[in-house]
C-alpha positions, 0 to 999 in steps of 0.5 A: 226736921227729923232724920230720914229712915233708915235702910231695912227700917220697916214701917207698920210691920210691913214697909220694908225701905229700901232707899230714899229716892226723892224729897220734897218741902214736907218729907221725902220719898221711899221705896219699900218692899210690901213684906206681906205681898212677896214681890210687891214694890211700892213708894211711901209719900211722907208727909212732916209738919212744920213744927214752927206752926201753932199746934192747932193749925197742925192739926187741922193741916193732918185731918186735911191730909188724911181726908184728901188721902182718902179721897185718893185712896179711891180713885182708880185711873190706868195714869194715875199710880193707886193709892194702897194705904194711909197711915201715921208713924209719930209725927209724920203721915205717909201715903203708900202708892204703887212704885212706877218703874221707868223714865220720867219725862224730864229725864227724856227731854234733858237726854234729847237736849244733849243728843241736840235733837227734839223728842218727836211731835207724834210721840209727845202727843201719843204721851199729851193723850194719856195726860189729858185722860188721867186730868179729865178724870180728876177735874170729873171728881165730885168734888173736883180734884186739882194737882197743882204740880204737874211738870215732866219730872212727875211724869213717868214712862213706863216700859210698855208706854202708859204715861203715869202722873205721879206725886200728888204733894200739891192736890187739892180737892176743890170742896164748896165753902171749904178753906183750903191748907196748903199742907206742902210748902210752896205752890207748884214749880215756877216754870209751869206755874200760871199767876194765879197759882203765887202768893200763897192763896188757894181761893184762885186756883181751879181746872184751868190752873191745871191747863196752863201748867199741862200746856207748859210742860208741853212747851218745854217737851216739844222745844227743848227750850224752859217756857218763860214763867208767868211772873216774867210774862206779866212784866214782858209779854213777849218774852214767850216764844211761839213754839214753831220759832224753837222749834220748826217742824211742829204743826201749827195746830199744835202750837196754837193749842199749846199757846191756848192753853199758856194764856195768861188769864184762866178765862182765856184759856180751854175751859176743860181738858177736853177742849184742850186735848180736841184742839191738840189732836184735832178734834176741835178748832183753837180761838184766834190768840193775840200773841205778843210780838217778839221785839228783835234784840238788835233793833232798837230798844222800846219804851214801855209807853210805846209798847202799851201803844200797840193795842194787843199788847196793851190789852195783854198787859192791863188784863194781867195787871188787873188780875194781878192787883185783884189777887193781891187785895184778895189776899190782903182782904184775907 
């Protein structure tokens, strides 16, 4: 791993950095002055190969990076940052997007934790809105483009109340016929992650892995409390919590919405963004869910054989266990 940049280092004649203000698997984040736009801030993504790769799979990994680069180098969003510039310094490429001032959501929810209050239901769906819009116009890409990372921390309030979704580390651009590089290590943050998304394999994600990850930052938004990972919810279905048993003063609608999207399978979920947002706000009505029963940690503890006795449950259970046997021999298979 080479050395961070310095302070005042200028990059491509023009990148001033300022800071490093993030780091990620495969390189950090800089703040820099545009030298050439007097005024104009903006944040340098930088992306370090792992050297322990052969030299041939590096080098498919940045002609990867810079097409899909360019690919976002097109898109223009009002919830999405835009991407300005793509270039090489030595080993390391950058991606250089516009500097989103403001809070991130993570940031918010940990001050309304401490303030032992919740952040307004109203407020999260005001923000969920705009999330919903910048996802549906990436999922409508040609072809279409999936985040893979979307939690609150990548989430910024800006001033005037436009939500940004930041750092697109994980994107992948779901191109027919192509094999995929996972160019960042790792595969989202576990908290968020459905269970498609492990085992380092990109063959099963798609739109609806968004979905899941989108209603798990909901979740945690509107509880205060970390939703259960999907690993964990494989082994112990109920060990998710209905949002409403954190949290009493939302609507029904929403936690049934937000449950919908959490569902375990991709086939059970909203099958776009636009379901998904219609059913939050309203606009649509959520299918009947068979939610796991919360076993009372007082009460008497129960068997597996007892629990897969209970036909909910037990469907729940062998439909994640089949999913999770079918992407195992799948990666095998690869």
């Amino acid at each position: 791993m080479l050395a961070p940049l310095k302070k005042e280092e200028v990059l491509r004649g023009r990148y001033k950095i300022r800071e490093r203000i993030g780091k990620g698997g495969m390189g950090s984040i800089y703040l820099a002055d545009d030298i050439r736009l007097k005024g104009r801030q903006c944040a340098l993504k930088e992306v370090e190969y792992d050297h322990a790769l052969p030299e041939d799979i590096r080098d498919e990994a940045r002609e990867q990076f810079l097409r899909e680069a360019t690919v976002l180098a097109r898109l223009d969003h009002p919830n999405l940052p835009k991407v300005s510039d793509i270039f090489s310094s030595g080993p390391r490429d950058y991606l250089v997007m516009d500097y989103v001032p403001g809070q991130d959501l993570r940031s918010l929810l940990l001050e309304a934790r401490r303030n032992k209050r919740h952040l307004p239901e109203k407020e999260v769906l005001t923000w969920a809105e705009q999330i919903a819009n910048a996802l549906s116009f990436l999922h409508s890409q040609e072809p279409p483009i999936v985040h893979r990372d979307i939690k609150p921390s990548n989430l910024k309030l800006m001033p005037q109340g436009l939500i940004k979704l930041v750092d697109f580390g994980l994107v992948k651009i779901l191109a027919p016929e192509e094999v995929t590089i996972t160019i960042i290590q790792g595969q989202g943050t576990a908290l968020y992650t459905p269970l498609e998304q492990y085992g380092g394999s990109d063959v099963h994600t798609d739109i609806r892995s968004d979905i899941y990850s989108f209603g798990a930052t909901l979740y945690h938004l509107l509880t205060n409390e970390s939703p259960a990972d999907a690993r964990k919810r494989f082994l112990t279905p109920e060990s998710l919590a209905p949002l409403r048993e954190i949290n009493s003063t939302l609507t029904q609608r929403t936690e049934r919405a937000v449950m919908w999207a959490m569902s375990m399978h991709p086939d059970e979920r909203p099958h776009t963004v636009d379901d998904f947002k219609q059913a939050l706000l309203g606009y649509r009505e959520t299918p009947t869910l068979r939610i796991a029963k919360r076993i009372n940690q007082s009460s008497q503890s129960v068997s597996v054989l007892d629990y897969l006795a209970n036909p909910p449950e037990a469907t729940l259970a062998w439909s994640a266990a089949v999913l999770f046997l079918l992407s195992l021999l799948a990666t095998l298979i690869r």
